[in-house]
N, C-alpha and C positions, 0 to 999 in steps of 0.2 A: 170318523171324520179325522183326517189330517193335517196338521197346521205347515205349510212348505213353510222353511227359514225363508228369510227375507236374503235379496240378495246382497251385495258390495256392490258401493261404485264400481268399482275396478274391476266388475269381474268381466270375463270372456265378450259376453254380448254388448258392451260398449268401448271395445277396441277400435272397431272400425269406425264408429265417431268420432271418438279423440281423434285417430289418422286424419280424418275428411275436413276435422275442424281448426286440426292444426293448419292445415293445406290450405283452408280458404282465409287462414288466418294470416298467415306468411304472404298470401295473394294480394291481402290490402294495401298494403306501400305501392308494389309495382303498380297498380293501377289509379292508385290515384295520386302516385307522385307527378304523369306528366297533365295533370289535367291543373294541379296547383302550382305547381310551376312551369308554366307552358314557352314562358323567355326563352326558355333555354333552348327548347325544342324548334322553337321558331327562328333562334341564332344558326344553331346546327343545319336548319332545311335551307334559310338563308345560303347559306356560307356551301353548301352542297348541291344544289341549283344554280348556282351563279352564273357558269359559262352554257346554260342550256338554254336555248330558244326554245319557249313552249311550243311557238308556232310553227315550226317548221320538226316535232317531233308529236306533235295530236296527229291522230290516227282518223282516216275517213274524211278530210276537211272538215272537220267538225273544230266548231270556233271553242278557246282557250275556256275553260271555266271563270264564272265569275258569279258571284254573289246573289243569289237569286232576292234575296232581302233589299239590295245597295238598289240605289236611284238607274235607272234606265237612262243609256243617252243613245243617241239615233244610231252607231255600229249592232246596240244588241235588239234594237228591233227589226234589223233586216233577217233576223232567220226566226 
């Protein structure tokens, strides 16, 4: 019977975890910096939208998006 040594952290077969888990580690901020601070991004889409008529660039006649949650008034029960 032979006893295998025990291995290291560090050895060969958990390289590519540390990589994968640096990578999803690094991932955290970008993803959820615009969900915590969403002002900013709603400034930005504001201020980048400005001179664009939705309505005269929706595709198909199909009416502008709108809130499927928000209260109904009588334009969004005609379609």
């Amino acid at each position: 019977m032979s006893i295998r040594p025990r291995r290291k952290f560090w050895s060969s077969y958990n390289i590519p975890y540390l990589g994968v888990a640096a990578v999803l580690i690094s991932l955290i901020p970008i993803a959820l910096e615009p969900m915590i601070n969403s002002k900013k991004y709603k400034d930005i889409q504001k201020e980048t939208r400005k001179n664009i008529n939705q309505e005269e660039v929706q595709p198909g006649n199909m009416r502008v998006w709108s809130d499927p949650f928000g209260k109904k008034n009588d334009r969004d029960e005609d379609n």
